[in-house]
C-alpha positions in Angstrom: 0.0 0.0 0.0 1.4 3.6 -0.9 0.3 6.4 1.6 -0.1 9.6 -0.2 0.6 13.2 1.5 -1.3 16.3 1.9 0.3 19.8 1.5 0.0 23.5 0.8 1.3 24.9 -2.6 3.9 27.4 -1.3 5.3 28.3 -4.9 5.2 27.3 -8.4 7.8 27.3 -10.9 8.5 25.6 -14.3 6.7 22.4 -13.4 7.7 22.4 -10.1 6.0 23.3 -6.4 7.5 23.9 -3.3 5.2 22.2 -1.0 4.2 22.6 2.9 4.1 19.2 4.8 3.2 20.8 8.6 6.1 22.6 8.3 8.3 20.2 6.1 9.2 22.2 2.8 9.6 19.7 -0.2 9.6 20.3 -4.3 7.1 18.4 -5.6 6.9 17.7 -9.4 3.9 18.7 -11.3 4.1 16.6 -14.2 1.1 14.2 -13.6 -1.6 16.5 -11.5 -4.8 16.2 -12.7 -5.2 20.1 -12.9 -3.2 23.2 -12.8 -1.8 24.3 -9.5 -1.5 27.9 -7.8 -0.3 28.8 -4.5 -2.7 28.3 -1.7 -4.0 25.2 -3.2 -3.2 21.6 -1.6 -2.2 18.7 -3.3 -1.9 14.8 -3.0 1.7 14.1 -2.9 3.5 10.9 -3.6 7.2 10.0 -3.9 8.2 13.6 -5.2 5.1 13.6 -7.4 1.8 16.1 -7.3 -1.0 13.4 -8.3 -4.4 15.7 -7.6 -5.3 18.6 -6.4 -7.7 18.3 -3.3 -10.8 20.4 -4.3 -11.0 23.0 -1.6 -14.5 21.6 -0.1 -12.1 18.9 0.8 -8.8 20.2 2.4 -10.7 20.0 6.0 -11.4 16.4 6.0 -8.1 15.0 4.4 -6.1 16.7 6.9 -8.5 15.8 10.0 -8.2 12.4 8.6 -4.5 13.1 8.7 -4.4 14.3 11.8 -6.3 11.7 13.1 -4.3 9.0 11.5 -1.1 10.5 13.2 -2.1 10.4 16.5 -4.3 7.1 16.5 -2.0 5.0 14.6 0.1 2.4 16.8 4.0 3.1 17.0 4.9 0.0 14.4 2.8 1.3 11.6 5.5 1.9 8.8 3.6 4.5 6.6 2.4 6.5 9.7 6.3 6.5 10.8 7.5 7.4 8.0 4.9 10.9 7.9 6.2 11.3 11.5 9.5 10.6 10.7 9.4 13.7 7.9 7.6 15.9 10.3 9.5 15.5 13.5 12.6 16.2 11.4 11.7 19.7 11.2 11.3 19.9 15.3 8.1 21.6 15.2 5.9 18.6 16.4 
């Protein structure tokens, strides 16, 4: 199973998006999103990749569901640990 992302559009530049992961910055490729990007928006991320925008009626729910995930999910889960793993690197969980 592949666990996609959420994140905030920071920036966007020749095919390219610098991303916000709660507080991890990351460029994100924009070569297979299934509609143009702009900052403000959020995106589905996966391995370095933007694959769909997140319609805005949306964004509340997927990152509850994140957030949710994050602080339910047991310590041995490998996906949640690797999303933790990315966000405690910044220090600001």
């Amino acid at each position: 199973m592949c666990l996609g992302v959420p994140g905030r559009v920071v920036s966007v530049r020749e095919g390219f998006a610098e991303v916000d992961f709660w507080g991890v910055r990351r460029e994100v490729c924009l070569d297979i999103v299934d509609e143009p990007v702009a900052p403000g928006d959020y995106i589905l991320n996966h391995v370095g990749f933007a694959i769909r925008r997140i319609p805005a009626e949306d964004i509340a729910q997927t990152l509850a569901l994140y957030e949710t995930l994050l602080a339910e999910a047991p310590s041995n889960d490998l996906m949640v640990a690797d999303v933790r793993g990315e966000i405690s690197a910044t220090g600001k969980r």
